[in-house]
Each structure stands twice: as structure tokens, then as C-alpha cells.
Biotite code that builds the C-alpha atoms (Angstrom):
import biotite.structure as struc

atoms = struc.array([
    struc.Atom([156.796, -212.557, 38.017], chain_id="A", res_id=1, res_name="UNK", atom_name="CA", element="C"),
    struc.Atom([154.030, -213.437, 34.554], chain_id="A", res_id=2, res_name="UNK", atom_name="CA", element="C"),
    struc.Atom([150.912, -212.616, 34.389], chain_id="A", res_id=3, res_name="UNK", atom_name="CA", element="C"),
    struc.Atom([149.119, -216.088, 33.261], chain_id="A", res_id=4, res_name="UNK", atom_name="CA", element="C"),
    struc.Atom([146.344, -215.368, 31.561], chain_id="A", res_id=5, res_name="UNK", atom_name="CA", element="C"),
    struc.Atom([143.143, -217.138, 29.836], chain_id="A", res_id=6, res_name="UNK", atom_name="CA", element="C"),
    struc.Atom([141.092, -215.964, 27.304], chain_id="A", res_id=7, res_name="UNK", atom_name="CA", element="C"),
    struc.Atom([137.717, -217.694, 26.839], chain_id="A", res_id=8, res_name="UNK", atom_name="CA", element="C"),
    struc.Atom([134.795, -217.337, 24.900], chain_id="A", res_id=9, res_name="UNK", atom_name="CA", element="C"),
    struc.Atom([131.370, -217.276, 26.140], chain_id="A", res_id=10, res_name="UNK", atom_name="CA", element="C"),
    struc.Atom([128.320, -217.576, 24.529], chain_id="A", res_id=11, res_name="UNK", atom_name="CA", element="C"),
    struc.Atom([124.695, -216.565, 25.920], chain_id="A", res_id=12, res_name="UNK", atom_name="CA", element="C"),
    struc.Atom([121.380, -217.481, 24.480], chain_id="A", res_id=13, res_name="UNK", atom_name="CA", element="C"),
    struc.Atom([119.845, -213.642, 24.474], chain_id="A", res_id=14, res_name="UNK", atom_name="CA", element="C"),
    struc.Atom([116.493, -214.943, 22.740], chain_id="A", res_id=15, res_name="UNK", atom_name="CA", element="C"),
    struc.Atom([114.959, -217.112, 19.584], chain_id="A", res_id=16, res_name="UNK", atom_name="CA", element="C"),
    struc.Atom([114.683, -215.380, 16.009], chain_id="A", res_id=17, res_name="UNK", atom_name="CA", element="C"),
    struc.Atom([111.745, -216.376, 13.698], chain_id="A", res_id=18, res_name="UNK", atom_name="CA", element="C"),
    struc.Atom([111.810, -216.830, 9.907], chain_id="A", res_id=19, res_name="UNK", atom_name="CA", element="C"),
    struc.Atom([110.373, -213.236, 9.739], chain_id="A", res_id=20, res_name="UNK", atom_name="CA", element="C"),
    struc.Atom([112.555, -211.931, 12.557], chain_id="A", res_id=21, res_name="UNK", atom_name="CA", element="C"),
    struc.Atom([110.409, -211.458, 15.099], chain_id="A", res_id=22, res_name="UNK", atom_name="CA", element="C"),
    struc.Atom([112.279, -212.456, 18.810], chain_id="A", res_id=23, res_name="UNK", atom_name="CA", element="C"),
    struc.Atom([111.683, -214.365, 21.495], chain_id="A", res_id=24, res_name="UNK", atom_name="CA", element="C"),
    struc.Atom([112.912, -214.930, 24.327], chain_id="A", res_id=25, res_name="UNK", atom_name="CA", element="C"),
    struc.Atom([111.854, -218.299, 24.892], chain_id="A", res_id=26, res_name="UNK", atom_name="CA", element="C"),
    struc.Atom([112.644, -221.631, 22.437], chain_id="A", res_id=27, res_name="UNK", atom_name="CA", element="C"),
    struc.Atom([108.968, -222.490, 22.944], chain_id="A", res_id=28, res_name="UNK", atom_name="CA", element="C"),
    struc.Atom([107.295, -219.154, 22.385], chain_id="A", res_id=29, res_name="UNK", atom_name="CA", element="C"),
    struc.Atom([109.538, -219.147, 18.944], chain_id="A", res_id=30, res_name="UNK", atom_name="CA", element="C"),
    struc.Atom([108.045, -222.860, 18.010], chain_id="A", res_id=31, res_name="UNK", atom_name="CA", element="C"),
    struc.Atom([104.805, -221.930, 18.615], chain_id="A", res_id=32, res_name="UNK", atom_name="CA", element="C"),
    struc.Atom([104.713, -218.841, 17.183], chain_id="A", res_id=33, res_name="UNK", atom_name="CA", element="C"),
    struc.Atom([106.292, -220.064, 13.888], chain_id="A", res_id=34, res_name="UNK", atom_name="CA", element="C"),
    struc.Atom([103.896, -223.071, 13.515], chain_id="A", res_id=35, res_name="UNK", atom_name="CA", element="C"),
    struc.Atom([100.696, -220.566, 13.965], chain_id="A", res_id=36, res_name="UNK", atom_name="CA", element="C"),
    struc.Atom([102.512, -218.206, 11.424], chain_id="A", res_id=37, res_name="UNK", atom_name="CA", element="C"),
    struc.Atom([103.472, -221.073, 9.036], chain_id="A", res_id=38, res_name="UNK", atom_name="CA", element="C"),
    struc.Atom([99.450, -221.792, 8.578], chain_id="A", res_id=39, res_name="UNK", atom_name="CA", element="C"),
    struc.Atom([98.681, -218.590, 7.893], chain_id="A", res_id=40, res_name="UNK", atom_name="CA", element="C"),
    struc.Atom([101.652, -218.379, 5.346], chain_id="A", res_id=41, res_name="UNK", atom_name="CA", element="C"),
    struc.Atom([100.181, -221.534, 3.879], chain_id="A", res_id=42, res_name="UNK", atom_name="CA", element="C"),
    struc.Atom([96.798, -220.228, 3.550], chain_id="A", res_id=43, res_name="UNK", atom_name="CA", element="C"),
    struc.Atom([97.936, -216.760, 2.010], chain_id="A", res_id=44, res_name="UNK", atom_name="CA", element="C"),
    struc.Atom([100.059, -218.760, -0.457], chain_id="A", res_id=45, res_name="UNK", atom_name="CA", element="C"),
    struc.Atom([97.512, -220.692, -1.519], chain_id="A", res_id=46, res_name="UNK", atom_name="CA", element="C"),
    struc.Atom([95.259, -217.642, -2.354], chain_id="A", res_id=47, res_name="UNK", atom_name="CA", element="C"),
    struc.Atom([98.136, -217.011, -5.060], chain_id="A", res_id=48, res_name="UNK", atom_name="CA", element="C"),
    struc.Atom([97.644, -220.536, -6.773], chain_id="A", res_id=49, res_name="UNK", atom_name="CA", element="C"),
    struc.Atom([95.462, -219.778, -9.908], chain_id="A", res_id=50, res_name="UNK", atom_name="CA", element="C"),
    struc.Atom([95.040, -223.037, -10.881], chain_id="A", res_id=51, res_name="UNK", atom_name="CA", element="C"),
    struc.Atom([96.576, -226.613, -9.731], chain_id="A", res_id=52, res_name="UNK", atom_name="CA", element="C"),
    struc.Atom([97.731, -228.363, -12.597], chain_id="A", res_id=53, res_name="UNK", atom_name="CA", element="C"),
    struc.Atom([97.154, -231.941, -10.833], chain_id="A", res_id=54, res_name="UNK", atom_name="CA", element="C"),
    struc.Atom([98.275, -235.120, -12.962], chain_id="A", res_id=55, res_name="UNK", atom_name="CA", element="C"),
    struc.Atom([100.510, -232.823, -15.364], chain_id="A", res_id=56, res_name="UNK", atom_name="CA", element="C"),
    struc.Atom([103.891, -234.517, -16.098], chain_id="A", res_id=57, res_name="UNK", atom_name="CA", element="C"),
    struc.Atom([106.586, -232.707, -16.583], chain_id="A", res_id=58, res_name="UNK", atom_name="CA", element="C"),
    struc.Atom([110.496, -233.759, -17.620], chain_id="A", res_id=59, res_name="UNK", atom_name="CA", element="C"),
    struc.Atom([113.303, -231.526, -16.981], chain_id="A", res_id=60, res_name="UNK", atom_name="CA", element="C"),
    struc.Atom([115.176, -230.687, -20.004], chain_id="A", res_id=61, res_name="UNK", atom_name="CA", element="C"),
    struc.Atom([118.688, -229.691, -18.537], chain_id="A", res_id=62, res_name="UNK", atom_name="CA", element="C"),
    struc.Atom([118.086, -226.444, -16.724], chain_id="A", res_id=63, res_name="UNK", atom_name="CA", element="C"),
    struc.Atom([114.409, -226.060, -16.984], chain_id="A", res_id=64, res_name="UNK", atom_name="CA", element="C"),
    struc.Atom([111.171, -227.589, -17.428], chain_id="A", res_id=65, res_name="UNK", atom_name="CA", element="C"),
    struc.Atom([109.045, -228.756, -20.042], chain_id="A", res_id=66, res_name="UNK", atom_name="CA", element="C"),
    struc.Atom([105.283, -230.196, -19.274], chain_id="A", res_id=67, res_name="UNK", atom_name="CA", element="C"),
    struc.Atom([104.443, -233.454, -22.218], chain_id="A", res_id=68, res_name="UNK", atom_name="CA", element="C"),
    struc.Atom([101.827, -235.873, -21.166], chain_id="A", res_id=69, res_name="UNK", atom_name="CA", element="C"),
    struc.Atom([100.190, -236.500, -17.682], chain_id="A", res_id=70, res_name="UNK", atom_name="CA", element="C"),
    struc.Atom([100.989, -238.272, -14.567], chain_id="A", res_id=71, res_name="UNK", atom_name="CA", element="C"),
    struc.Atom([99.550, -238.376, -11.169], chain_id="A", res_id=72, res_name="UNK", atom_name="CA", element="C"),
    struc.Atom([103.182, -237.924, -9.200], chain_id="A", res_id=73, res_name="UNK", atom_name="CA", element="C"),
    struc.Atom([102.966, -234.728, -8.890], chain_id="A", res_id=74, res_name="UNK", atom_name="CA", element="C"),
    struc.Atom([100.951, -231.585, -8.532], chain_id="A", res_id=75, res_name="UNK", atom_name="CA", element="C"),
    struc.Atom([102.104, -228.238, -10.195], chain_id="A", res_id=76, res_name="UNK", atom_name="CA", element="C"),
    struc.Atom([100.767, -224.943, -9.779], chain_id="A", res_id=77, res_name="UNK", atom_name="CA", element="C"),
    struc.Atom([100.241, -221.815, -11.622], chain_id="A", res_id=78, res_name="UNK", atom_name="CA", element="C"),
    struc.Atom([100.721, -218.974, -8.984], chain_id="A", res_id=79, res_name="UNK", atom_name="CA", element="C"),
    struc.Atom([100.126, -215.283, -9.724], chain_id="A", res_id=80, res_name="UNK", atom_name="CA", element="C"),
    struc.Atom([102.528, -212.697, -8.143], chain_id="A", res_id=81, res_name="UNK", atom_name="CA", element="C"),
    struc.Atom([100.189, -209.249, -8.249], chain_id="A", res_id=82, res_name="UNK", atom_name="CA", element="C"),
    struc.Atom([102.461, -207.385, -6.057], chain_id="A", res_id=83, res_name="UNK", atom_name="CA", element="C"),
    struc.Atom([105.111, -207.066, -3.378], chain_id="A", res_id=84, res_name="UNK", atom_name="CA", element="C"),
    struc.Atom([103.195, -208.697, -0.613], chain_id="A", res_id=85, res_name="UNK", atom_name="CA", element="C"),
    struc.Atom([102.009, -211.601, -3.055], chain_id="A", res_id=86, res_name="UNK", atom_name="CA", element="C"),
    struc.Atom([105.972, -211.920, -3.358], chain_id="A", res_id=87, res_name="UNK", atom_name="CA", element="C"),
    struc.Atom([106.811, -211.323, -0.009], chain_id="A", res_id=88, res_name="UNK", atom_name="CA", element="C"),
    struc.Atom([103.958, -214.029, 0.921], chain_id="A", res_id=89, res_name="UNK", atom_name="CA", element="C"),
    struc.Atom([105.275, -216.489, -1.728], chain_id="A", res_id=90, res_name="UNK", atom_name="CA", element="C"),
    struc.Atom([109.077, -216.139, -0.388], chain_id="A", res_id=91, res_name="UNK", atom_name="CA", element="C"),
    struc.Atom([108.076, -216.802, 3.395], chain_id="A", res_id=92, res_name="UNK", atom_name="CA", element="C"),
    struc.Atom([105.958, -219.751, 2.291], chain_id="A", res_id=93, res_name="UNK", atom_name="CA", element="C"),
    struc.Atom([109.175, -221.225, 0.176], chain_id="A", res_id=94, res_name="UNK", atom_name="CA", element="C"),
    struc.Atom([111.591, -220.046, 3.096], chain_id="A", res_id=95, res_name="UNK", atom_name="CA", element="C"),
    struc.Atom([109.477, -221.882, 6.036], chain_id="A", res_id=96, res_name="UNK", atom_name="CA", element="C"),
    struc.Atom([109.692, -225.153, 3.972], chain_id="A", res_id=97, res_name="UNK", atom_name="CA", element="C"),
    struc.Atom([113.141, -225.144, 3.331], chain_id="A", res_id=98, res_name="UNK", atom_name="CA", element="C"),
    struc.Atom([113.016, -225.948, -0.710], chain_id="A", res_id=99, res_name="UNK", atom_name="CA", element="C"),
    struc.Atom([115.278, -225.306, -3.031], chain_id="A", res_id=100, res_name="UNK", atom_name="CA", element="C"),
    struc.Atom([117.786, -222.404, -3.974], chain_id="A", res_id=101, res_name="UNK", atom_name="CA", element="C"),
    struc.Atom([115.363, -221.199, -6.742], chain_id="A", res_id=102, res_name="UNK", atom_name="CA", element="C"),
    struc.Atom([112.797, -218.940, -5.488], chain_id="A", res_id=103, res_name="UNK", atom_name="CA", element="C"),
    struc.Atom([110.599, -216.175, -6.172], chain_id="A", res_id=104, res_name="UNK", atom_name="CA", element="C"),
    struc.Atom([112.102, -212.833, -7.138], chain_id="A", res_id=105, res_name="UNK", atom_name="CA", element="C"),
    struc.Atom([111.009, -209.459, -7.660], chain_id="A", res_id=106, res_name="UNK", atom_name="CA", element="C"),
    struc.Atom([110.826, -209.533, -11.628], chain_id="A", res_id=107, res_name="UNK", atom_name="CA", element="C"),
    struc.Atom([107.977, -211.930, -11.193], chain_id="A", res_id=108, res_name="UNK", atom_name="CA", element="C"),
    struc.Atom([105.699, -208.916, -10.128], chain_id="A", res_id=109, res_name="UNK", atom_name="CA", element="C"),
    struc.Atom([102.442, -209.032, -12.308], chain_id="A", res_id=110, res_name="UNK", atom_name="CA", element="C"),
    struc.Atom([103.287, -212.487, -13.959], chain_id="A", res_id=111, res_name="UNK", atom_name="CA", element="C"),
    struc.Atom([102.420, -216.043, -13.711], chain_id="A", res_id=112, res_name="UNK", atom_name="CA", element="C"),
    struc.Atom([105.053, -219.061, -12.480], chain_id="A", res_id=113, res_name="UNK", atom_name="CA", element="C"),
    struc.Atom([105.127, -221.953, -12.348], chain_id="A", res_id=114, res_name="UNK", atom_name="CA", element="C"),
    struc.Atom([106.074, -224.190, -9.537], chain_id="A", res_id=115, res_name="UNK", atom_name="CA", element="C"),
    struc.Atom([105.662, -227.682, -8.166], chain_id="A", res_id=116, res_name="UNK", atom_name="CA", element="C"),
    struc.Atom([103.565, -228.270, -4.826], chain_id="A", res_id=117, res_name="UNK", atom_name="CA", element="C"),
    struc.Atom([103.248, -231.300, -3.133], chain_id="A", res_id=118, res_name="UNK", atom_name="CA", element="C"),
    struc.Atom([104.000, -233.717, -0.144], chain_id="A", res_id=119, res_name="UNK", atom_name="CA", element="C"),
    struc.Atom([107.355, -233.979, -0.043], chain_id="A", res_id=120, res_name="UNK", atom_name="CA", element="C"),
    struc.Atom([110.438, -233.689, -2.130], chain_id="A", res_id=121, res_name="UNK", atom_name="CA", element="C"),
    struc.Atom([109.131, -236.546, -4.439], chain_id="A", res_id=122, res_name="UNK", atom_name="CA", element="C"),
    struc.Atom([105.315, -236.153, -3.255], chain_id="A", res_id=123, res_name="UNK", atom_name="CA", element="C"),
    struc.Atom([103.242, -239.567, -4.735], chain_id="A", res_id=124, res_name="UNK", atom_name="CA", element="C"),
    struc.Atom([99.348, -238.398, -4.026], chain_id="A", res_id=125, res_name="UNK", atom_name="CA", element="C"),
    struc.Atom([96.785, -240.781, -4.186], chain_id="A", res_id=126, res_name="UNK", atom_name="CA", element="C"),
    struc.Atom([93.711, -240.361, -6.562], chain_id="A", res_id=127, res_name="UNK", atom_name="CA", element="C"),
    struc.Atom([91.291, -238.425, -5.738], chain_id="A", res_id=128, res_name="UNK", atom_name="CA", element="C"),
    struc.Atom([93.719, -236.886, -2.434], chain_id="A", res_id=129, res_name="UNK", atom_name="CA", element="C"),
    struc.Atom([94.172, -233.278, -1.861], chain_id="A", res_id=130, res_name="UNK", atom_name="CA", element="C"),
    struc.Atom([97.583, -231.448, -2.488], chain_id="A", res_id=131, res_name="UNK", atom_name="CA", element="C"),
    struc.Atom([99.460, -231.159, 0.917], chain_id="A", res_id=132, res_name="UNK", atom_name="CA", element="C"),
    struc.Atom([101.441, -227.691, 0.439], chain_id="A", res_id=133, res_name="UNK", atom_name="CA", element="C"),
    struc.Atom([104.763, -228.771, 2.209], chain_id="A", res_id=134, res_name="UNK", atom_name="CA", element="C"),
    struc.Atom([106.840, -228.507, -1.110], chain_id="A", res_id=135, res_name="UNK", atom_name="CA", element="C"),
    struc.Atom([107.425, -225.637, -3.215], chain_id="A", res_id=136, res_name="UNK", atom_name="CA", element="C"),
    struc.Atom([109.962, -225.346, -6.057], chain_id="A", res_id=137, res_name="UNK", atom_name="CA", element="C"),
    struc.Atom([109.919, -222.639, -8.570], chain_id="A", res_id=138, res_name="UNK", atom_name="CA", element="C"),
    struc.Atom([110.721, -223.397, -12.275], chain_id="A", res_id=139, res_name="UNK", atom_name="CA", element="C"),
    struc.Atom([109.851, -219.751, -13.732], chain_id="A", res_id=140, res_name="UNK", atom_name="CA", element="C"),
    struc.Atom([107.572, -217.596, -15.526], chain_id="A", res_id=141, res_name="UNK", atom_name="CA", element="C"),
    struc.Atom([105.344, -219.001, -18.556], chain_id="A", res_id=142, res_name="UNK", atom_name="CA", element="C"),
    struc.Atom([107.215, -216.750, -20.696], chain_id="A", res_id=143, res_name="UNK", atom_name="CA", element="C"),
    struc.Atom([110.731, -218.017, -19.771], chain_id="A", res_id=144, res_name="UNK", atom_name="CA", element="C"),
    struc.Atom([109.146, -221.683, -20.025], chain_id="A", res_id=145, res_name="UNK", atom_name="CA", element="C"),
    struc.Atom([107.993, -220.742, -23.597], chain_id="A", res_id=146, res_name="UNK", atom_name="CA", element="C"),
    struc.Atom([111.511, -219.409, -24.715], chain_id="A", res_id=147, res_name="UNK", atom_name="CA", element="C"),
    struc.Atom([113.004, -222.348, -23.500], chain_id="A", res_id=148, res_name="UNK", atom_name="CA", element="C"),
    struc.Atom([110.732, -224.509, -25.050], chain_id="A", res_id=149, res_name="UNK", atom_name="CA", element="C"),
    struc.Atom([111.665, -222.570, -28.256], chain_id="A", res_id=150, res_name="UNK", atom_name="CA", element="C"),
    struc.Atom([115.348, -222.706, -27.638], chain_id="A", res_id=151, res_name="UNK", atom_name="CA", element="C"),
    struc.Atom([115.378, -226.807, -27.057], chain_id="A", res_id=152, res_name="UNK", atom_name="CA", element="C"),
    struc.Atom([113.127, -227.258, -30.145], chain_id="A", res_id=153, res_name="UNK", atom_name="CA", element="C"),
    struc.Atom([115.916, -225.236, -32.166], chain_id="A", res_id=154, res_name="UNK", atom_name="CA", element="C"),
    struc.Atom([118.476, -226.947, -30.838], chain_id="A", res_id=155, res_name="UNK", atom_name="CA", element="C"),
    struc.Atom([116.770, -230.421, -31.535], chain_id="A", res_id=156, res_name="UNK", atom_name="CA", element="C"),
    struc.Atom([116.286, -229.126, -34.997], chain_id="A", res_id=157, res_name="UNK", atom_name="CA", element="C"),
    struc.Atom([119.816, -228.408, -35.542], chain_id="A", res_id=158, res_name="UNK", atom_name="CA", element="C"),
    struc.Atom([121.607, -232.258, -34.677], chain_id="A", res_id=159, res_name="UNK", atom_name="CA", element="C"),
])
């Protein structure tokens, strides 16, 4: 006589994780719980923007950024990391929109970056509209903007 035997694997729904890890065991208490906490991570990040650099155009040199001229496509952003809840804050608000693979990290503490803010991935405001903050991507501290401002000048200098 065999044994016949089948192996199977089951899987069970045991609850709903939020972005910040918080579980639920309901899909719908999850959704709504996110959305309310999504506001509030909104409004918190917005208490880190210093100052919106509306109409400021800026052209990516390679692997960074460097602002010439003006232009109403976009809205950038100086934001001010103080401490490690203005970075936790900062990296929840990028995390719950789902942009990019550059974020905020902890050698930001206690400097300015700057980052783009807008409506979308290629956000086109109208005059005079208000900056929706659905799109975050980080392009670095002023100081790493300056020294690769410095280092593309040099290079330009050198052909």
C-alpha cells in the first residue's frame, strides 16, 4: 500500500498594514484610516516648506539639478529638516505618494533641500493656482546643489 499525499498552501488574510504599520483588521478601516492620516502627513509636511519657489525652472544636468531662468511648470520647494520627526514627517509624506527612489535621509538633519512639489509627475499649474502637494521628489541639500554647480562649471571650463 502508498500513502498519496498532497501538500497545499494556504493563505489567510490575518488583517491590513498601514504605511506606518499600524493593523487592521478590516480593508476598509485600513483605507480610511490611511486617507485621514495622509492629510495630516500633508499638512505637517507642509509646515517644513520654507519657501515655494513657484515659476523657478530648473534643467537637470546629468545627475542633479541646476535652477536658470523661470517657468510656471513647476513648483519647487525649499524644505527645512530641524530634526528627526521633521524627517520622519518628510519620509511618510514622500512614502504615501509613492515618488521616486530619492528621498530624505538622516544627514539632512538641520539643513535645507530642495525638492519639487506639485500635481502630478509632470504637474502644469495654472496662474495664479495653488500647489497641490501630491508630488514630492528630492534633489538634495543647497550645499550639494552648490558643489555640483561648481563641479559642472569646471568641467564646462575644461572642453
Amino acid at each position: 500500500m502508498e500513502i498519496i499525499k498532497e501538500t497545499r498552501m494556504v493563505e489567510e488574510i490575518k488583517g491590513y498594514k498601514a504605511y506606518d504599520g499600524t493593523i487592521f483588521k478590516s480593508k476598509e478601516e485600513c483605507e480610511k484610516y490611511e486617507s485621514t492620516a495622509n492629510a495630516v502627513i500633508i499638512n505637517r509636511f507642509k509646515q517644513l516648506v520654507v519657501k515655494e519657489l513657484e515659476g523657478c525652472k530648473i534643467t537637470n544636468w546629468g545627475n542633479g539639478l541646476v535652477g536658470i531662468g523661470t517657468d510656471e511648470d513647476w513648483y519647487y520647494a525649499l524644505v527645512e529638516i530641524k530634526n528627526e520627526s521633521d524627517l520622519m514627517t518628510a519620509q511618510m509624506y514622500q512614502k504615501i505618494l509613492g515618488c521616486g527612489k530619492h528621498g530624505f535621509t538622516e544627514d539632512m538633519i538641520g539643513k535645507r533641500i530642495i525638492v519639487s512639489i506639485g500635481e502630478a509627475i509632470y504637474p502644469r499649474p495654472k496662474n495664479g493656482s495653488q500647489c497641490m502637494y501630491n508630488n514630492c521628489f528630492v534633489f538634495g541639500t543647497i550645499e550639494e546643489q552648490v558643489k555640483l554647480y561648481e563641479e559642472r562649471l569646471r568641467k564646462l571650463e575644461e572642453e
